[in-house]
N, C-alpha and C positions, 0 to 999 in steps of 0.2 A: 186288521183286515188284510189278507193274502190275496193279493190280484192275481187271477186264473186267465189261463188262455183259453179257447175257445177247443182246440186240441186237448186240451187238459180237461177239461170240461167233459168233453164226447167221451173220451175216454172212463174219467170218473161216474160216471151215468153207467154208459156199460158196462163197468165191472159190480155196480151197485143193484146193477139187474139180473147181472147171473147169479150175484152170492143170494138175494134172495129166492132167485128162482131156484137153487139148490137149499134152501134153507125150508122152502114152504114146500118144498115134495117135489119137484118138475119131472115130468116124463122122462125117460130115459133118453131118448131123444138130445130134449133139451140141459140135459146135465152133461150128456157127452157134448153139445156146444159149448155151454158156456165154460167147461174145463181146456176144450180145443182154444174157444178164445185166449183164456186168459195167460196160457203157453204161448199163443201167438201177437198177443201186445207186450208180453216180456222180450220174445227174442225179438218185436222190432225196436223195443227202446233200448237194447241192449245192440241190435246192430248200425243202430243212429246213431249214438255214443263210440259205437267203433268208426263208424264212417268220420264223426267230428274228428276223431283224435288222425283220422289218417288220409283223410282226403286230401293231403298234397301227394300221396305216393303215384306214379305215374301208374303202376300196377294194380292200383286198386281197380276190382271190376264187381259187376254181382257176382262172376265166376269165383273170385277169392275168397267175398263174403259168404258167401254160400260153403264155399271146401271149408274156411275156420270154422261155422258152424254144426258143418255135419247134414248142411240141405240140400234140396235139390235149389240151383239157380232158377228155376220156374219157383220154388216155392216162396225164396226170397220176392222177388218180383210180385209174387200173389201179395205179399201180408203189406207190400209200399201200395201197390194199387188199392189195396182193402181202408188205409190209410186214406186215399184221396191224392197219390201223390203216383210216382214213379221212383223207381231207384235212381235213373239218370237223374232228374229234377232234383229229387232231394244232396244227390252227390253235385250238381253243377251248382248248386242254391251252398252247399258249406262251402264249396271251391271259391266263390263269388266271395261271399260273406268273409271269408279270407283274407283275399285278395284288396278289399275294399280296408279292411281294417290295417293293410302292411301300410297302403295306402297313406291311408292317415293317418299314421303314430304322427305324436307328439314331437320327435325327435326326426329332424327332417331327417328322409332318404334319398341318396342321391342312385340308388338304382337304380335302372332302369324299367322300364314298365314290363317290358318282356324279361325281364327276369326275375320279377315278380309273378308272373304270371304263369313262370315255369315252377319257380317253388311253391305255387297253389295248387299245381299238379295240373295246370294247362299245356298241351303239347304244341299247338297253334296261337299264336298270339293275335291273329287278322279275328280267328273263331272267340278267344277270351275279350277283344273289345268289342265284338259285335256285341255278346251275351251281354257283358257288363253296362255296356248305353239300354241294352231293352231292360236291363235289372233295375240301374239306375237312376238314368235320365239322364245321363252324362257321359264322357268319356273316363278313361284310367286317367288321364295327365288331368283331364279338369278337376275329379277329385281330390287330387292330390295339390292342386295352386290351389283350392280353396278351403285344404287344410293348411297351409302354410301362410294364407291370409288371416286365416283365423289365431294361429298361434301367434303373426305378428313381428 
């Protein structure tokens, strides 16, 4: 048994909607959606996947992701809002999710927090702990002692 997420799910649903709605005849209409759709849940799990691998770059913006792809930066911005999310959100949410993980390695780091926070592609470190206490009920430094209570 594969546990699904709830994203994964929405997604699997709609594209199960369009192949049959082009499978049983759908109005012209509705085949030129569900074609438009399925072009545009590709290019956002294809521009998730680029934001993971590069959301520490300080230059990543929607402007970049947008010029690698070949879209308009509104178009980008459409298909993260059609998602339920935002570009910024989903890129500050990988930056975090980051940031929280340099945090806790296994293997203490004597870094600093601000410099972690710059290699997660934070340029403001006052702005990367505010986000990070509303992300995770904590501060960067409290995460980080109470990974290194845990390791012991």
């Amino acid at each position: 048994h594969l546990a699904v997420g709830p994203e994964l799910q929405m997604a699997f649903t709609g594209h199960v909607c369009d192949l049959l709605a082009l499978t049983l005849g759908a109005t012209r209409d509705a085949m030129e959606l569900a074609a438009a759709r399925g072009v545009s849940a590709a290019r956002l799990r294809s521009m998730k996947d680029d934001i993971r691998r590069n959301c520490h770059r300080h230059d990543l913006s929607v402007h970049t992701v947008a010029a690698r792809y070949g879209v308009s930066a509104r178009y980008v911005q459409r298909i993260f809002e059609e998602d339920g999310s935002t570009f910024t959100q989903y890129l500050t949410e990988e930056r975090l999710t980051a940031a929280y993980k340099a945090l806790r390695r296994r293997v203490p780091s004597n870094q600093p927090v601000g410099t972690i926070a710059y290699e997660c592609g934070f340029a403001d470190v006052s702005h990367f702990n505010r986000l990070f206490r509303q992300r995770f009920g904590c501060t960067p430094t409290d995460a980080r002692n109470a990974a290194r209570l845990r390791d012991g």
